[in-house]
N, C-alpha and C positions, 0 to 999 in steps of 0.2 A: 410804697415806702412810707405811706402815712400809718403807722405804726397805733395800736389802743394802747392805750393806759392804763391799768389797773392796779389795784393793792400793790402800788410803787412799784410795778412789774411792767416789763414791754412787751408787746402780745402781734402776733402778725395781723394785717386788716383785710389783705384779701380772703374770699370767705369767712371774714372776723366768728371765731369760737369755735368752729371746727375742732381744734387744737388746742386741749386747755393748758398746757404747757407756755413758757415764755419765750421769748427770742432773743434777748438781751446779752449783755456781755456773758454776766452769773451763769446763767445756761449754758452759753455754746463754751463754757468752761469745761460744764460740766458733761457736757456729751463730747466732748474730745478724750477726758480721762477716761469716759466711756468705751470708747475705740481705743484708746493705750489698753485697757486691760481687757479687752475682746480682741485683738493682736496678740497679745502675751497669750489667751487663754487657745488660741489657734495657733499658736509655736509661728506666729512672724506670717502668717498669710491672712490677705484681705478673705479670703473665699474658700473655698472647700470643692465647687462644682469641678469638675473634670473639660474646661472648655477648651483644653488646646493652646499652643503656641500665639495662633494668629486669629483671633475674632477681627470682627470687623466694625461688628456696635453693642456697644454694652450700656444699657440703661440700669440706673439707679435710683430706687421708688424713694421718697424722703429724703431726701438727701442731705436734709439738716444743715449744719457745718462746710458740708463738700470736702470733707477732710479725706473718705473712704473713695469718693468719685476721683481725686486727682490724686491720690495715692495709686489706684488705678489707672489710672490716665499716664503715669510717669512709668508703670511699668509695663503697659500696652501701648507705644507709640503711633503703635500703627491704628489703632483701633479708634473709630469713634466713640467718644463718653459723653453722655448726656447724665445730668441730673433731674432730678424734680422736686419742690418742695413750696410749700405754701408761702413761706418766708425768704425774701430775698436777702438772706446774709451770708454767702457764699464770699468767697473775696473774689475782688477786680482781677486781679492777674492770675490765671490760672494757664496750666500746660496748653499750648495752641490744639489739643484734639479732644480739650474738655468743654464742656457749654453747660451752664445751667440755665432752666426755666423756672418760672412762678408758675405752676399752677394744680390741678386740683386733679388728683390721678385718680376720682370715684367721677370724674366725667365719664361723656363719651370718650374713649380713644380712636381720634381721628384721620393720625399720623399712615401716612403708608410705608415705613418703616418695618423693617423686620429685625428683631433683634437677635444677635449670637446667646446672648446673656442679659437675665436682668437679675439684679439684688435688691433685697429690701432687708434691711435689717432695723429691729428695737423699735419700728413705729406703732406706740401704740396709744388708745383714746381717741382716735381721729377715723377711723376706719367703720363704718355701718352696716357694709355690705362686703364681708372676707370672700364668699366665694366666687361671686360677679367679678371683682377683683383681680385673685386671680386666673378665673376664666380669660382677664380680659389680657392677660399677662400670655397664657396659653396662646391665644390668637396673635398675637404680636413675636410671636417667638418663632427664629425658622426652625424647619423639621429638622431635627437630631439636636437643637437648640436647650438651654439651659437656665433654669428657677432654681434661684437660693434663696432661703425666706430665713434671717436669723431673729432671736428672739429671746433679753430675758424668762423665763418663765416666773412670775410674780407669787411665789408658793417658797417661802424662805424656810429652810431647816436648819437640823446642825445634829450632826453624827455623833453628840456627845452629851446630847440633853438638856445643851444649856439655854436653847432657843425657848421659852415658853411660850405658851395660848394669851398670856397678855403682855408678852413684848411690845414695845412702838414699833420697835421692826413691824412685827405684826399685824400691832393695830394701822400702821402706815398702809400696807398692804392690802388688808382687809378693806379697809375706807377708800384706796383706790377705786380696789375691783368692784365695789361697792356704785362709786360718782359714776363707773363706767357704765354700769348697768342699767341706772337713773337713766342714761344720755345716749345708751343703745349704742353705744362704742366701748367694743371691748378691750378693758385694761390687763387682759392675759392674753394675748392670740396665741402665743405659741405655744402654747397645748393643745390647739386644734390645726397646725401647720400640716402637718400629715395627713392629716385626712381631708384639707382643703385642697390641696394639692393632686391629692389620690384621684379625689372627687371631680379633676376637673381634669382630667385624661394621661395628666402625666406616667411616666415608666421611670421605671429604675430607683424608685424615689428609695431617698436614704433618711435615717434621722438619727443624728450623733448628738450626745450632751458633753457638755463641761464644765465644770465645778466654779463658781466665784465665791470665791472666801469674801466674807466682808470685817475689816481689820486684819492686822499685822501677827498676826497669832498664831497660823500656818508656821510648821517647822519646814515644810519643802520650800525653797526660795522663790522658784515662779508661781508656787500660790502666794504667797505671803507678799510679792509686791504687787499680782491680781488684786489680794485685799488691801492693800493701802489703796490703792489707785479707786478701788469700789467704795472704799469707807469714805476717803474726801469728795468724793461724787456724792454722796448722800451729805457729808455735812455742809457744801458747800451748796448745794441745789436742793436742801429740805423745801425752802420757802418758796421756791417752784411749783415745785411736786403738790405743795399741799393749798395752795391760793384760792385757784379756783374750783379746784375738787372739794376741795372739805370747808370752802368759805360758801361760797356761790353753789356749789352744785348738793352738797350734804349740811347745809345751813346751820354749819359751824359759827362759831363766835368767836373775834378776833383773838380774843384772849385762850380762850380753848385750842384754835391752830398753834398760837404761837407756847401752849405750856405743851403739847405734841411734838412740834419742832424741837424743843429745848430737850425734850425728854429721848427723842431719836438720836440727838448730836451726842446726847451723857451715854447713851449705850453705847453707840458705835465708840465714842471714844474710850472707855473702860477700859474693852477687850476681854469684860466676861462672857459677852455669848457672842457664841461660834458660830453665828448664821452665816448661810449658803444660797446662793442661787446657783440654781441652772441655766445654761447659756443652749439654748435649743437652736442647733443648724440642721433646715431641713434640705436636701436637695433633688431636682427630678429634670428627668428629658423629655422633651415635646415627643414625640414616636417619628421618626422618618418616612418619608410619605412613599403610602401603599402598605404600610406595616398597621 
């Protein structure tokens, strides 16, 4: 709970920097509108895997917020939910069959636990080691059991030309994947979800996309409040996104961040360009033992 400080930002201190993202109010603002429109962008379900009526335990990698864990948790009564996450700001009262921990899912996993189902969704920059990972996710999962890995993919377009090569979109994007690279934590995983997956024994694996508008510009209704809900995410969490990456980590100048920030809010807010992201859900089954 002893929380870092930084460029007026609140940052988690267990393994302090792992995680170059904040923890503070501003954030778990912004990753809740994050889950509204990754809901909307899944027609009203947490998940996509195929697990059945009745699991029994379902862990949730990151668990941020704890917003997708006890959303879970209220529709699996019966099930045990565990969270995990670096930061403990989950809230106090949560459904009696949810729990969250602090701590550091690129440990050992030492639990003798088997899981029905695990989720991880949108954690990204914090991760060093994807395949170990979810290897480690494999072994913990019982046989015929279930891996969902969701995941912006950070590669913005627009079906209409309006997205250019020097957008702030863009250049936001670019300097991401960029800090990631620096810091050997990758700021796009989920274009390699698939094949991390593949790679680490699973069957059946699936990989669906779906479209986030970003702004209100969409003439179909459940894009067009996906893009509201994705553009306040960006204007409200620029100075997030960009503190420690492009201050600290791309040795940006405070002034430079903030004429980037200014310039990413006047785009999204315009509604000249059409960018898009992909919402990458991969999913896969352990094999059933003897198979």
């Amino acid at each position: 709970m002893e929380y870092e400080w930084k460029y007026d930002r609140r940052y988690h201190s267990y393994q302090a920097g792992l995680y170059c993202f904040p923890n503070d109010d501003i954030e778990q603002n912004r990753l809740d509108m994050l889950h509204h429109a990754f809901l909307l962008a899944l027609d009203d379900r947490l998940f996509l895997a195929p697990i059945g009526e009745n699991p029994s335990r379902i862990l949730d990698v990151g668990a941020g917020t704890g917003i997708w864990t006890m959303d879970v948790g209220d529709e699996y009564p019966s099930a045990g939910v565990r969270g995990y996450d670096l930061s403990p700001i989950q809230p106090q009262h949560v459904p009696p069959n949810v729990e969250f921990f602090v701590d550091d899912v690129e440990d050992e996993w030492l639990e003798s636990t088997e899981y029905d189902f695990v989720h991880l969704r949108n954690v990204i920059g914090s991760i060093a080691n994807w395949p170990r990972l979810v290897r480690q996710i494999y072994d913990n999962l019982k046989p015929g059991g279930w891996v969902e890995l969701q995941g912006i993919l950070n590669q913005p377009y627009s079906e209409d030309r309006s997205l250019s090569s020097d957008s702030p979109v863009v250049q936001l994007m670019d300097g991401l994947r960029q800090a990631g690279r620096k810091r050997g934590r990758d700021m796009n995983p989920a274009s390699s979800f698939r094949r991390w997956i593949e790679s680490a024994g699973f069957v059946d694996v699936q990989e669906r996309r779906f479209s986030l508008p970003v702004g209100g510009w969409p003439k179909d209704p459940k894009l067009r409040e996906i893009g509201i809900f994705m553009a306040e995410s960006l204007r409200e969490g620029i100075e997030g996104l960009t503190a420690v990456p492009f201050r600290e980590i791309l040795g940006w100048s405070k002034e430079e961040v903030h004429v980037l920030n200014a310039t990413v809010r006047r785009a999204v807010a315009c509604g000249d360009t059409h960018a898009i992201f992909d919402f990458v859900v991969v999913t896969g089954m352990k094999p059933m033992a003897g198979l």
